[in-house]
C-alpha positions in Angstrom: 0.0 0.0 0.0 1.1 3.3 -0.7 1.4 6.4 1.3 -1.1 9.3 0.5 0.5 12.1 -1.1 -0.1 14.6 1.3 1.3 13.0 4.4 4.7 12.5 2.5 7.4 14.4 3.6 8.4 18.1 1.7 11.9 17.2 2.2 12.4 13.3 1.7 15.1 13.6 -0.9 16.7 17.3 0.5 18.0 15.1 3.6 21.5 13.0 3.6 21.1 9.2 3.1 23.3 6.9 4.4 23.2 4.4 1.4 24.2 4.6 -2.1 22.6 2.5 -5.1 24.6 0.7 -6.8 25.2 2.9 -10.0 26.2 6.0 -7.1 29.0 3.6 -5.6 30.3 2.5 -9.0 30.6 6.2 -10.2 32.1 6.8 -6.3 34.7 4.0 -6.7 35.2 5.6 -10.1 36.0 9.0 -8.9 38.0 7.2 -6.1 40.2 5.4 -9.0 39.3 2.3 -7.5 37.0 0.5 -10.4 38.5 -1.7 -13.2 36.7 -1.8 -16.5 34.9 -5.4 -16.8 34.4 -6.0 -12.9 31.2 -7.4 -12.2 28.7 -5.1 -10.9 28.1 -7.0 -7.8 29.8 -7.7 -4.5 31.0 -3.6 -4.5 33.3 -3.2 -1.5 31.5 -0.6 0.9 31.9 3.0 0.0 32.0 5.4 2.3 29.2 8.5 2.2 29.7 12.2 3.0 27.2 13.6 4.7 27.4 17.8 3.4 26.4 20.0 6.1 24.3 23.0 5.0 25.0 26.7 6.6 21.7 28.4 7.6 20.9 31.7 5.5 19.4 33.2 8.2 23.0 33.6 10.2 24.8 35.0 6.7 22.0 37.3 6.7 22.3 38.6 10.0 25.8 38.4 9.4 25.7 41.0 6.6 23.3 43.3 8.5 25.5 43.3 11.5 28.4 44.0 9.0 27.0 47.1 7.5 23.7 48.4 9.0 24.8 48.6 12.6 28.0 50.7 12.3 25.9 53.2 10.5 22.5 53.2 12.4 23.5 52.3 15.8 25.2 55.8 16.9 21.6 57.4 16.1 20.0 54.6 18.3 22.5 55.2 20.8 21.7 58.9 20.9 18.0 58.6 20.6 18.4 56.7 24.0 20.8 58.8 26.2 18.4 61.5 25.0 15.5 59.7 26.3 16.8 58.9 29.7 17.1 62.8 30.5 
C-alpha cells in the first residue's frame, strides 16, 4: 500500500542518506580510481558516504546586516536613548 501524497514528507530527498545504489557507488569508486573496467557489478566493497552539512541563511544574513547596517544606524540609536533617559 502506498502512502497518501499529502502525508509525504516536503523534504524526503533534501536530507542525507546513508546508502548509495549501486550505479552512485560504481561512479564513487570511479572518482576514487578504485573501479576496473569489466568487474562485475556485484559484490561492490562498501563505500564510504559524506554527509554535506548546509549553513543556515538566516545567520549570513544577519551576518551581513550586522556588518553594515549597525556601524551606521546604531550611533543614532545610541543617541536617541541617552536622550530619552534625561
Amino acid at each position: 500500500m502506498s502512502i497518501d501524497k499529502s502525508l509525504r514528507r516536503k523534504n524526503s530527498l533534501a536530507r542525507a542518506r546513508n546508502v548509495l545504489t549501486r550505479g552512485e557507488r560504481i561512479k564513487v569508486l570511479q572518482d576514487e580510481e578504485r573501479w576496473q573496467d569489466g568487474r562485475s557489478p556485484f559484490g561492490l566493497p562498501k563505500v564510504r558516504v559524506l554527509k554535506v552539512a548546509t549553513k543556515k541563511k538566516a545567520k549570513k544574513e544577519e551576518k551581513e546586516a550586522a556588518e553594515g547596517a549597525p556601524a551606521e544606524g546604531a550611533a543614532p540609536a545610541a543617541e536617541k536613548k541617552g536622550a530619552e533617559k534625561k
